[in-house]
LOKOLVO-108571 format. One record per residue (C-alpha): residue in one letter; z, x, y; residue number from 1. Coordinates in nm, 3 decimals. Layout:
N
a / Z / X / Y / NUM $
...
***
This chain:
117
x / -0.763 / -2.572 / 4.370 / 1 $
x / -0.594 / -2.570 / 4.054 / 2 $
x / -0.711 / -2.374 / 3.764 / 3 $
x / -0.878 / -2.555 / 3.464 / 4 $
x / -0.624 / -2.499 / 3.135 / 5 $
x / -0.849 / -2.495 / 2.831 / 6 $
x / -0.612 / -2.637 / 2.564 / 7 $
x / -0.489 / -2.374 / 2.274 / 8 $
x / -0.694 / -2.392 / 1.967 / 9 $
x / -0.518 / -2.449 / 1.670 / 10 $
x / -0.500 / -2.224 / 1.399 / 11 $
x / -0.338 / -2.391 / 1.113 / 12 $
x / -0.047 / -2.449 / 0.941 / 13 $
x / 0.038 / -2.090 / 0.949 / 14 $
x / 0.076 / -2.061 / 1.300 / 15 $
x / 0.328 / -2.332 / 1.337 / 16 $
x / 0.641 / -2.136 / 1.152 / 17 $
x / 0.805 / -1.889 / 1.176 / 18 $
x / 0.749 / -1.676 / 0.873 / 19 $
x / 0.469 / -1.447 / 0.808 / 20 $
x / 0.173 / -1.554 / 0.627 / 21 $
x / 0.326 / -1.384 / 0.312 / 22 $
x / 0.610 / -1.523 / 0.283 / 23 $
x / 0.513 / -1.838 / 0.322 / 24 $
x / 0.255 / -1.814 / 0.038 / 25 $
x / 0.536 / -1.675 / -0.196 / 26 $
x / 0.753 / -1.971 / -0.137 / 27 $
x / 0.453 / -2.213 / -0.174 / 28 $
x / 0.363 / -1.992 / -0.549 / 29 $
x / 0.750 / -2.040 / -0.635 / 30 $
x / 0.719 / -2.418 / -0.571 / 31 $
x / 0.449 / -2.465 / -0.759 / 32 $
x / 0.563 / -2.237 / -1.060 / 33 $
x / 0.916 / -2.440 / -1.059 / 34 $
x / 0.665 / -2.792 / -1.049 / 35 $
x / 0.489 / -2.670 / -1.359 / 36 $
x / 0.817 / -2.578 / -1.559 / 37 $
x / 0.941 / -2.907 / -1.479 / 38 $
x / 0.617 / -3.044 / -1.618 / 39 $
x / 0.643 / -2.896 / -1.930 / 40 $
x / 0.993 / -2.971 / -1.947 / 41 $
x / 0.905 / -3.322 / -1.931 / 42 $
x / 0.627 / -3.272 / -2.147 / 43 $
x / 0.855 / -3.080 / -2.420 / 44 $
x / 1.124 / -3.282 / -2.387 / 45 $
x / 0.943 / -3.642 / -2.403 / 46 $
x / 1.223 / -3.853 / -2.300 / 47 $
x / 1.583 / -3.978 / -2.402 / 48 $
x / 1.682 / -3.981 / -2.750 / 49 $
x / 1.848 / -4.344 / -2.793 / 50 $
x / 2.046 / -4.350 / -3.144 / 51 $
x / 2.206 / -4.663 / -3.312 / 52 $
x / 2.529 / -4.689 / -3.425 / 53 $
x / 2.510 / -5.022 / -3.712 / 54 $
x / 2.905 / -4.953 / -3.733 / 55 $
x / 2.894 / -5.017 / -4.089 / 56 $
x / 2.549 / -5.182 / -4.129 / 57 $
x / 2.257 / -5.088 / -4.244 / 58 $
x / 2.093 / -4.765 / -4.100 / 59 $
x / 1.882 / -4.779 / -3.796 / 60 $
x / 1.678 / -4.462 / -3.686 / 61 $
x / 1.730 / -4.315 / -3.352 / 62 $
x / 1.462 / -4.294 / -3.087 / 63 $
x / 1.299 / -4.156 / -2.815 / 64 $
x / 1.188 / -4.306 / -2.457 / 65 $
x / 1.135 / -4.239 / -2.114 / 66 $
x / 1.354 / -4.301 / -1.801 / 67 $
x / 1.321 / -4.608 / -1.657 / 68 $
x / 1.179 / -4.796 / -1.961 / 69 $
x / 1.333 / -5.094 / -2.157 / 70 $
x / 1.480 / -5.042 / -2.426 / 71 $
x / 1.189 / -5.103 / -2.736 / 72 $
x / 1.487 / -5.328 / -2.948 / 73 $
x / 1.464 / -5.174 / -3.331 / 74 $
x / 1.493 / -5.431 / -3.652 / 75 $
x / 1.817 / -5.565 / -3.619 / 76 $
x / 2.078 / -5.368 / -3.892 / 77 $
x / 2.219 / -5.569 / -4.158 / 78 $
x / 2.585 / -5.594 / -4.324 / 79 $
x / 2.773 / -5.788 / -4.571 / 80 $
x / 3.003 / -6.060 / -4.426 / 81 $
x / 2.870 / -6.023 / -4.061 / 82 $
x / 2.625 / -6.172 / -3.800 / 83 $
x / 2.450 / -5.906 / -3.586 / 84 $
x / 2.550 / -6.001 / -3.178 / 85 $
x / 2.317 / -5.703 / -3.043 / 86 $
x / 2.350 / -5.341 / -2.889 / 87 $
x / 2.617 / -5.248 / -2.687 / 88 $
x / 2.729 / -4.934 / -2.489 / 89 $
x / 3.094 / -4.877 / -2.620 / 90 $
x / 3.211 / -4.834 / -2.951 / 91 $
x / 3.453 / -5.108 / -2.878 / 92 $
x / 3.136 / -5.357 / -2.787 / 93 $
x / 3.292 / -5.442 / -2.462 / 94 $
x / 3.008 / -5.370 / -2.307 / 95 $
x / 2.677 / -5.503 / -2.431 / 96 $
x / 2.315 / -5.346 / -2.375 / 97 $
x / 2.109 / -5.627 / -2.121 / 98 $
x / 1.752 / -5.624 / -2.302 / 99 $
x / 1.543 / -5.804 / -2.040 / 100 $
x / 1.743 / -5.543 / -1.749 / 101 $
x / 1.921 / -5.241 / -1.874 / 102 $
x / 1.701 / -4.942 / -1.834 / 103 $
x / 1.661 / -4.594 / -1.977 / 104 $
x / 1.853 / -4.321 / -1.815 / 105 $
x / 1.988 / -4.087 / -2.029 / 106 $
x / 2.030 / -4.016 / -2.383 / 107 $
x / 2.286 / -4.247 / -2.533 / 108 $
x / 2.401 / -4.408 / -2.852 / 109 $
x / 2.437 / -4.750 / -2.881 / 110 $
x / 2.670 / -4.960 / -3.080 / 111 $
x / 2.606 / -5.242 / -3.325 / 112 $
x / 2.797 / -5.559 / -3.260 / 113 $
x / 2.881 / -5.793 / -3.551 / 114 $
x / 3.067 / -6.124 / -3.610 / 115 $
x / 3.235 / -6.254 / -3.890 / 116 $
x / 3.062 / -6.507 / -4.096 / 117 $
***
């Protein structure tokens, strides 16, 4: 006759590694600590600074915004002689800012693009 096996109660998270109970809860207090100072971080920091280059036009004040967001287009800069063709990522405007696609990842400057009238 074969003896009955009465199945192994379980005792928690705990008893499935191999660390003592201490050392887990230190690593679990680090990870939250590191959470919160990432938080605030993001809380201090409040985003990407985007700043305008008009390249000769009129001023246009630098911003902040968060990663992923579009890019909130300012009032297009103004100068003598030109047309205003948009933002772009190069000084050299070979490389123009998509409105409706180009997201926030960084902080960046972006360049004013002009035509001649």
């Amino acid at each position: 006759m074969e003896e009955e096996r009465s199945p192994r109660p379980l005792r928690g998270l705990y008893d499935r590694v191999n660390i003592s109970v201490g050392t887990l809860n230190i690593v679990i207090i680090v990870l939250v600590a590191a959470l919160l100072v990432c938080f605030a971080y993001g809380i201090a920091h409040r985003g990407y600074t985007i700043t305008f280059d008009s390249l000769g036009g009129t001023a246009v004040e630098s911003r902040k915004q968060m990663y992923g967001e579009l890019l909130e287009e300012p009032e297009a800069p103004v100068r003598e002689g030109y047309v205003f063709d948009g933002w772009y990522r190069d000084q050299n405007t070979a490389y123009p800012w998509n409105q409706e696609e180009d997201v926030i990842t960084e902080s960046m400057t972006l360049y004013a693009g002009w035509k001649e009238l």
